[in-house]
DONU-338784 format. One record per residue (C-alpha): x, y, z. Coordinates in steps of 0.5 Angstrom, whole numbers, plus 500, padded with zeros to 3 digits. Example, Ala and Ser with C-alpha at 12.3 -4.5 7.8 and 13.67 -1.06 7.14 Angstrom:
# DONU-338784
+-----+-----+-----+
!  px !  py !  pz !
+-----+-----+-----+
! 525 ! 491 ! 516 !
! 527 ! 498 ! 514 !
+-----+-----+-----+
This chain:
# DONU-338784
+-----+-----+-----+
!  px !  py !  pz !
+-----+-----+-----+
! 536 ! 475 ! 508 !
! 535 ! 469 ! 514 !
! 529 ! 465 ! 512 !
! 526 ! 467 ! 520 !
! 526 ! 475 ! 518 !
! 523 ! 473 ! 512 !
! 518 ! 469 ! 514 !
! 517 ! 474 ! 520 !
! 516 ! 480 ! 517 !
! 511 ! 477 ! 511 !
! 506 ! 474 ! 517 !
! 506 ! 481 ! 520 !
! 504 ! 485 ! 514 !
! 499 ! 480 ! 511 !
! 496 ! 481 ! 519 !
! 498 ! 489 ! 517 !
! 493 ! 488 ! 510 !
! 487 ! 485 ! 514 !
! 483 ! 492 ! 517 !
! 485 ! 494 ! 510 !
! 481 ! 488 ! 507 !
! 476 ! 488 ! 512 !
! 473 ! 496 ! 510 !
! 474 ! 495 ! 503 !
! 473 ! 488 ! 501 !
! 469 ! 484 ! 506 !
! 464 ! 490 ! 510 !
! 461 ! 494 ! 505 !
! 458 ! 488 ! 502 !
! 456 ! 485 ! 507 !
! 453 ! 491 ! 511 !
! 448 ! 492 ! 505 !
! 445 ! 485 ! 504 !
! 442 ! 486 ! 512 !
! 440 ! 493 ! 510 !
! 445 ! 498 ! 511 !
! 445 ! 504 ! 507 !
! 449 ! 506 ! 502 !
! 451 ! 514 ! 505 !
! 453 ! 510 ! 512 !
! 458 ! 504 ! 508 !
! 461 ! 511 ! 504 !
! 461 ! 514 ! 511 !
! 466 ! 508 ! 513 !
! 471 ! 511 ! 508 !
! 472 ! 516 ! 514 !
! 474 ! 510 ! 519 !
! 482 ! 511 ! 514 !
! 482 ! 517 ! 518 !
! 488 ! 515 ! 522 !
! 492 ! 512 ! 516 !
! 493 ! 519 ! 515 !
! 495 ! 522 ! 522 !
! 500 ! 516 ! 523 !
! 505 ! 522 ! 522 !
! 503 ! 525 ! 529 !
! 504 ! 518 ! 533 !
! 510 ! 516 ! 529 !
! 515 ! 521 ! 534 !
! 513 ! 517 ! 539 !
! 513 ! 510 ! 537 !
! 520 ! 513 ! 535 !
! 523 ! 516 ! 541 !
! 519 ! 512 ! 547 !
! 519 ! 505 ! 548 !
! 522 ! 500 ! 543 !
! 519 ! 497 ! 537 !
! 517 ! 491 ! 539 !
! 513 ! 494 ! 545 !
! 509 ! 498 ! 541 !
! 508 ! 492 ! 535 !
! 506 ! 487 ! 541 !
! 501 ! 493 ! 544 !
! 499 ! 495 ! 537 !
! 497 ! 488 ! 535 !
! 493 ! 487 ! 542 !
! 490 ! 493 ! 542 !
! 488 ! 490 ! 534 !
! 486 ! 483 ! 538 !
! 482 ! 486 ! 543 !
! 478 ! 490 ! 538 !
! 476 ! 484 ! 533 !
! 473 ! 480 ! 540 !
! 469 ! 486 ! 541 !
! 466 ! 486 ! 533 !
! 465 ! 478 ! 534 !
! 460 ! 481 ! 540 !
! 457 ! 486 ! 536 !
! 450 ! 486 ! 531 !
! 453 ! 490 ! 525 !
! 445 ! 492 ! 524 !
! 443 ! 494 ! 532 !
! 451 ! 496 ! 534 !
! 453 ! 500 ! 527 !
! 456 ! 506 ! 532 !
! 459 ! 502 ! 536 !
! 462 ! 498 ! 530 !
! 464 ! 504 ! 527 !
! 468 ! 506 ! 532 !
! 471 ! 500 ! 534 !
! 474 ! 499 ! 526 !
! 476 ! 506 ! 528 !
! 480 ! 504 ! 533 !
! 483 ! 499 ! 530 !
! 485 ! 502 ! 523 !
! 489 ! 506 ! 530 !
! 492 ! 501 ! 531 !
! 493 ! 498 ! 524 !
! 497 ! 504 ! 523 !
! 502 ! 505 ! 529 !
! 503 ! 497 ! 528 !
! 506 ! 499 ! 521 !
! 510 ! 505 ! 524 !
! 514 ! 499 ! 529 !
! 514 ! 494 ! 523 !
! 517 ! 499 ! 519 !
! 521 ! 503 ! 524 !
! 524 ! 495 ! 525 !
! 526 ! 493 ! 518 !
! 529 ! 499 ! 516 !
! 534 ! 498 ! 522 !
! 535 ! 490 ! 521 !
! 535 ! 490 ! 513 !
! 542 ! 491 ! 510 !
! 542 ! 493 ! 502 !
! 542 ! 487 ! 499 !
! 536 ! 485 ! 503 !
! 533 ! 491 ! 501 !
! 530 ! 489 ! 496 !
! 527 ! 482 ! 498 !
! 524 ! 485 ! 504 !
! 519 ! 490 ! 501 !
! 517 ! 484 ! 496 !
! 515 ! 482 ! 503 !
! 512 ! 488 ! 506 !
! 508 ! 490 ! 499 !
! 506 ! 483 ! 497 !
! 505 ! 480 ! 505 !
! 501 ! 486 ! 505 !
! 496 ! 485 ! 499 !
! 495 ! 477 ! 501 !
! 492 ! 480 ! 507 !
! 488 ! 484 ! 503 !
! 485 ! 480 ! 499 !
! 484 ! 474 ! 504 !
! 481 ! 478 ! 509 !
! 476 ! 482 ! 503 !
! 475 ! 477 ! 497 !
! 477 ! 471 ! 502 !
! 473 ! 472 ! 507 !
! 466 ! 474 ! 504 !
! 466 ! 468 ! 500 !
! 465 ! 464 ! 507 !
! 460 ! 468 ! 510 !
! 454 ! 464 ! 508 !
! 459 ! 458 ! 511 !
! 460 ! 462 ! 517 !
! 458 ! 467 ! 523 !
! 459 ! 473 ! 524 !
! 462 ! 473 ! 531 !
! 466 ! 466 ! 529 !
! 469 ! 469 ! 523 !
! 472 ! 475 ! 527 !
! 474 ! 470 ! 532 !
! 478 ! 466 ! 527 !
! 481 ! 474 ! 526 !
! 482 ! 474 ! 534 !
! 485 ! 468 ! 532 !
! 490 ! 470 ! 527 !
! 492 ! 476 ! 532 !
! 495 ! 471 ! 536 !
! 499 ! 467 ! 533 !
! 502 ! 474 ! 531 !
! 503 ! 476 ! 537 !
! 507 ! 470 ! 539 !
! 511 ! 471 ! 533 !
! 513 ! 478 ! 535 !
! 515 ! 477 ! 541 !
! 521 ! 473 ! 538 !
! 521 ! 480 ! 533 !
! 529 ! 482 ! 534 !
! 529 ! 489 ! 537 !
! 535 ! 492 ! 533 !
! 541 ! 495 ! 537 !
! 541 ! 502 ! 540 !
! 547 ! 506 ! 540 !
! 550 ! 510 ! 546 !
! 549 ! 516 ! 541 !
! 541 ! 515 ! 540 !
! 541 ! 513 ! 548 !
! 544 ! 519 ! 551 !
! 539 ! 524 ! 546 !
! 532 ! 526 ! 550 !
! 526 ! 525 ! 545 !
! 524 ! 531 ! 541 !
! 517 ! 532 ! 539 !
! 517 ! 539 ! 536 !
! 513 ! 538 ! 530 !
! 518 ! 543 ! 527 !
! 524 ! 541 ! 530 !
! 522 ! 534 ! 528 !
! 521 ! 536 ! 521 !
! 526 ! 540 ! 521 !
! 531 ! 534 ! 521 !
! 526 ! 530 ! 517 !
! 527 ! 534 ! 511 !
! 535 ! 535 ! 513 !
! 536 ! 527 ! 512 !
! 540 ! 527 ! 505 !
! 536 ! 526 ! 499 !
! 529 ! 526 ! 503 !
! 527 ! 532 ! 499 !
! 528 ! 529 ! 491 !
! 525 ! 522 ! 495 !
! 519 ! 526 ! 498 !
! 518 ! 531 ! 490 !
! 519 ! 522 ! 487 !
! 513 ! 519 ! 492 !
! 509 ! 525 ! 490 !
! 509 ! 524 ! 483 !
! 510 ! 517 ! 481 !
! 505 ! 514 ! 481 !
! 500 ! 521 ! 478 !
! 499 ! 519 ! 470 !
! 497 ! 512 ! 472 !
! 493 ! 511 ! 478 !
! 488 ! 516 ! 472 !
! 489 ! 510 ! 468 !
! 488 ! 505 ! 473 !
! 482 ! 508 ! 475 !
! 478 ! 511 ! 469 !
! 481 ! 506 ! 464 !
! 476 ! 500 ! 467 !
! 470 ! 506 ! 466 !
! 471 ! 506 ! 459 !
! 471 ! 499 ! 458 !
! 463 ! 499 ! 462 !
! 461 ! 504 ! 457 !
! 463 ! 499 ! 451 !
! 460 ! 493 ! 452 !
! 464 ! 489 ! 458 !
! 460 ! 486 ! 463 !
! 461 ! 487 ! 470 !
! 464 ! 480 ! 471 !
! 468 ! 481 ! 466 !
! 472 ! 487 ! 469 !
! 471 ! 484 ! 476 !
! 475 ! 478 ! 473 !
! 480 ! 481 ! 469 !
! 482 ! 487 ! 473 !
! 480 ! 484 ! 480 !
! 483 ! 477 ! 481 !
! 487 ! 477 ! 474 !
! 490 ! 484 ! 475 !
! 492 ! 482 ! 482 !
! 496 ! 475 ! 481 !
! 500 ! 480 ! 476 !
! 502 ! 485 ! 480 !
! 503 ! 480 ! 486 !
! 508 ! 478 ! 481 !
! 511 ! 484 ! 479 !
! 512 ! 486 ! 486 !
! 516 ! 478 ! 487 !
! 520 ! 480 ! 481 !
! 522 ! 487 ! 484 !
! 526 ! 485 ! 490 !
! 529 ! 480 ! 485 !
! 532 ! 485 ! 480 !
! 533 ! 490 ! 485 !
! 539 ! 485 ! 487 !
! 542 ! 485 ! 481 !
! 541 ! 491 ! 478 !
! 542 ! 499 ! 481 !
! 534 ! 500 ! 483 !
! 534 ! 508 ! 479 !
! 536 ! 504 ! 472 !
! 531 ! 499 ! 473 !
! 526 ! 505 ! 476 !
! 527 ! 509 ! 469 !
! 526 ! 503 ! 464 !
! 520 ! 501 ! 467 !
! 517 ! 508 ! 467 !
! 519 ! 507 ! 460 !
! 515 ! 502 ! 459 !
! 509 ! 505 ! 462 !
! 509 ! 510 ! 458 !
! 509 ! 505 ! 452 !
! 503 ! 502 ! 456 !
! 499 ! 508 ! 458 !
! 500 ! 510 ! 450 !
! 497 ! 504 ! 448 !
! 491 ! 505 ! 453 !
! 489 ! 512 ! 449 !
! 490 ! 509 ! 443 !
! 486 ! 504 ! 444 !
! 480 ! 509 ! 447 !
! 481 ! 513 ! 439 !
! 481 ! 506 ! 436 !
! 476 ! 502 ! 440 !
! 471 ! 497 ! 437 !
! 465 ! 494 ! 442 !
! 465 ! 488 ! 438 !
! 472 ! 487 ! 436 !
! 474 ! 481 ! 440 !
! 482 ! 483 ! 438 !
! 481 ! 490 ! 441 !
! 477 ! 487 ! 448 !
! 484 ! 483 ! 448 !
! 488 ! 488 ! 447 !
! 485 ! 492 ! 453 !
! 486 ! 486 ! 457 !
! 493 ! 485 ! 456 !
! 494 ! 493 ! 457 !
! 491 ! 492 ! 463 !
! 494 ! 486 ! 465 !
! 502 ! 489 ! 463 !
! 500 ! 495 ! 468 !
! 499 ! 492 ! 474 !
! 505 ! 488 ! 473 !
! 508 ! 494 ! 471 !
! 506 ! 496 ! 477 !
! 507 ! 491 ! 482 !
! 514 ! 491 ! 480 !
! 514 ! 499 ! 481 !
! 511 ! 499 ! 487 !
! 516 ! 495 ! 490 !
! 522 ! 498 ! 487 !
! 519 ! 505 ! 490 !
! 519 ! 503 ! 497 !
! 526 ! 500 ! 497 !
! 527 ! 507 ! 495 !
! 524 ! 510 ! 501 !
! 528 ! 505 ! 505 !
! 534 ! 507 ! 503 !
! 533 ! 514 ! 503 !
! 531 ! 513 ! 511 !
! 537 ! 509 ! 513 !
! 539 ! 516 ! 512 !
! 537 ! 519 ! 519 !
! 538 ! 518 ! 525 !
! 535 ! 512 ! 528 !
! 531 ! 516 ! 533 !
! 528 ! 519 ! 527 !
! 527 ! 513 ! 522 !
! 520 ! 511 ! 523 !
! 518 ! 517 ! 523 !
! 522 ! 519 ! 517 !
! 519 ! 513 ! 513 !
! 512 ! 515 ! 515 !
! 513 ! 522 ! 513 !
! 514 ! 519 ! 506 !
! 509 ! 514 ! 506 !
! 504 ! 518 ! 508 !
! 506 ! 523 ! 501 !
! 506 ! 517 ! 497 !
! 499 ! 515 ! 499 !
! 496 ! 523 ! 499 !
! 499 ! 523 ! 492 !
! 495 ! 517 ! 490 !
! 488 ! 519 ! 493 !
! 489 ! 526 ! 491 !
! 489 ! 525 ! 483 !
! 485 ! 518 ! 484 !
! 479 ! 523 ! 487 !
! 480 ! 528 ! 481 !
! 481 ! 523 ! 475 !
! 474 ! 522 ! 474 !
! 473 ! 530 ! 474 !
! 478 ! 531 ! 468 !
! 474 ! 525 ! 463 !
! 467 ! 528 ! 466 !
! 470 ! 535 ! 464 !
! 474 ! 533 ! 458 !
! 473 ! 526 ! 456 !
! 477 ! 519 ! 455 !
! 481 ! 521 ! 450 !
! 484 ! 528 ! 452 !
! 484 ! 526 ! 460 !
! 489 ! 520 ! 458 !
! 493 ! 524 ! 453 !
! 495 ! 528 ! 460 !
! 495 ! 522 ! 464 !
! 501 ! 520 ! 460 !
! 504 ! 527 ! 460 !
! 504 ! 526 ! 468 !
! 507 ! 520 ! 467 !
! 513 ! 523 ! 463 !
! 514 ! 528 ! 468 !
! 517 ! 521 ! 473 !
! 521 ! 519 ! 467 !
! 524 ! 527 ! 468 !
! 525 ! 526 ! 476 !
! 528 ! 520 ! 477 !
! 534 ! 522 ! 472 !
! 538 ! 525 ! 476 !
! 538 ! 522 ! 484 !
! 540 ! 522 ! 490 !
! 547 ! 518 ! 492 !
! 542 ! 512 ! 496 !
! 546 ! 506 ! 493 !
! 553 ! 506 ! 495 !
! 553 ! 499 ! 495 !
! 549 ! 497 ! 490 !
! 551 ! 495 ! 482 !
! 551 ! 499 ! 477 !
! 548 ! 498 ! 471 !
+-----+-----+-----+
């Protein structure tokens, strides 16, 4: 891939992962040292909203404009939000700040539809893989600078200039994006007037080839271990590790792996066919999540060999997850190269949204299932789901024409 797209696209989803670091690292913290509630930092969880309603606008990032006027105009839009807040006092203003961090997840999200409208029209197949190692770690970067970064600097610095330093970064992205490259449009994709039938446009979604194997994948690759990822850490709270030390080991730790993980993705998927590498590493998982339950029959609170192997199971699985995660997404935008031009962002959102919903969804009802059945029995059916991956992706779809086959 040219080194200019590489870094353009890595600057435009580390700005993309901010908001997302802002609710959930940096704000709930801060809101509760000067003495806002509990209920109303819950209630911010609702400010995500539009992530979830992107479907409804991806038509018209698709079909009105270019891409890069809806980026620039996203990002102006995220601009002129962050002034707004460094203007506010999150005591006095919460309503206004609320809403003003709602539109800026609006925001955020339409940004994601244009970046992701254009690079599944600029990457080629082999670049495929290197731009979602940009996409899922310039993503986490930003995450993790605007939430754990910045929160360690608010006793160095003010409210209004931290997210005047946040307005800054916005601008230095919009110059940056207005050298964005607007990818070609045929005669066929000028000459078609837009649709915004929502039915019509799901009717052409799902007609895309391989969309329906793609859409039962994102769905449910990720079931077995997003109940691990969430409930294996409660388990180790109950036997004697310390907050701190999970903080440490399943927070800063766990993340440096899964970021390598996701690098070594976008290596390997040059290399090698992305469904062999896909199945090898769900196998794996399956081996790991197996280890997991184990551990949770075997577990001894004062065995530092046991506290070891916890840690290792936890580190093996974000890894394991990094690199999934970024094989997952070039396979999303593969299948999207599929579509019509005039529908592939709105096709690619169509999938990420699932992907999301199918995370969220089993993430709620995990702690459901050890409250109701307890650790062992719940992580004995958190391997099952993870088995049912392994099942799907042995018969794909035809998406690599031209990749190895190995």
């Amino acid at each position: 891939m040219a080194p200019y797209k590489l870094k353009l696209f890595g600057l435009l989803y580390f700005v993309q992962g901010i908001p997302y670091g802002l609710q959930s690292g940096l704000l709930p913290i801060y809101l509760r040292t000067i003495g806002i509630s509990y209920t109303k930092i819950s209630l911010t969880k609702f400010l995500y909203f539009p992530w979830l309603l992107k479907i409804l606008w991806a038509p018209f990032v698709d079909q009105y404009g270019t891409k890069q006027k809806w980026l620039l105009s996203s990002m102006f839009g995220l601009f002129l939000c962050s002034l707004i807040i460094s203007k506010l006092h999150p005591k006095t203003d919460f309503p206004m700040l609320s809403f003003i961090l709602l539109l800026m997840n609006f925001f955020a999200s339409v940004q994601d539809i244009a970046v992701d409208g254009i690079a599944v029209r600029l990457l080629s197949n082999e670049e495929i893989g290197y731009g979602n190692t940009i996409q899922v770690v310039g993503y986490k970067t930003g995450s993790v600078v605007s939430g754990a970064g910045l929160l360690t600097m608010m006793d160095h610095i003010s409210w209004d200039m931290l997210f005047i330093a946040i307005s800054v970064i916005y601008v230095i992205a919009i110059i940056c994006a207005c050298f964005t490259p607007e990818p070609p449009t045929t005669s066929v994709t000028e000459t078609r007037l837009p649709v915004l039938n929502p039915r019509e446009i799901l009717k052409e979604v799902v007609h895309v080839p391989g969309t329906i194997w793609t859409l039962i994948y994102v769905i449910i690759y990720k079931l077995g271990e997003q109940g691990t990822v969430s409930m294996f850490p409660m388990f180790l709270l109950e036997h004697n590790f310390s907050p701190a030390e999970l903080g440490l080991w399943t927070g800063l730790v766990a993340m440096g792996f899964s970021i390598l993980g996701s690098c070594l993705g976008g290596i390997l998927m040059t290399k090698y066919n992305a469904f062999s590498l896909i199945l090898s590493l769900f196998v794996m998982r399956v081996g790991n999540l197996s280890f997991q339950t184990l551990l949770l029959l075997l577990f001894e609170s004062e065995s530092l060999t046991m506290k070891g192997a916890a840690v290792l199971s936890i580190i093996l699985q974000h890894f394991l997850g990094g690199l999934i995660t970024t094989l997952t997404f070039s396979i999303m935008m593969l299948c999207t190269q599929k579509a019509e031009e005039r529908i592939q962002a709105t096709h690619y959102t169509f999938l990420a949204s699932f992907e999301v919903l199918g995370k969220l969804t089993f993430s709620a009802i995990a702690g459901l299932l050890v409250d109701k059945m307890g650790f062992p029995f719940s992580f004995c059916i958190f391997v099952l789901l993870s088995c049912l991956a392994i099942v799907h992706v042995c018969k794909p779809p035809d998406l690599l024409p031209g990749q190895k086959r190995q």
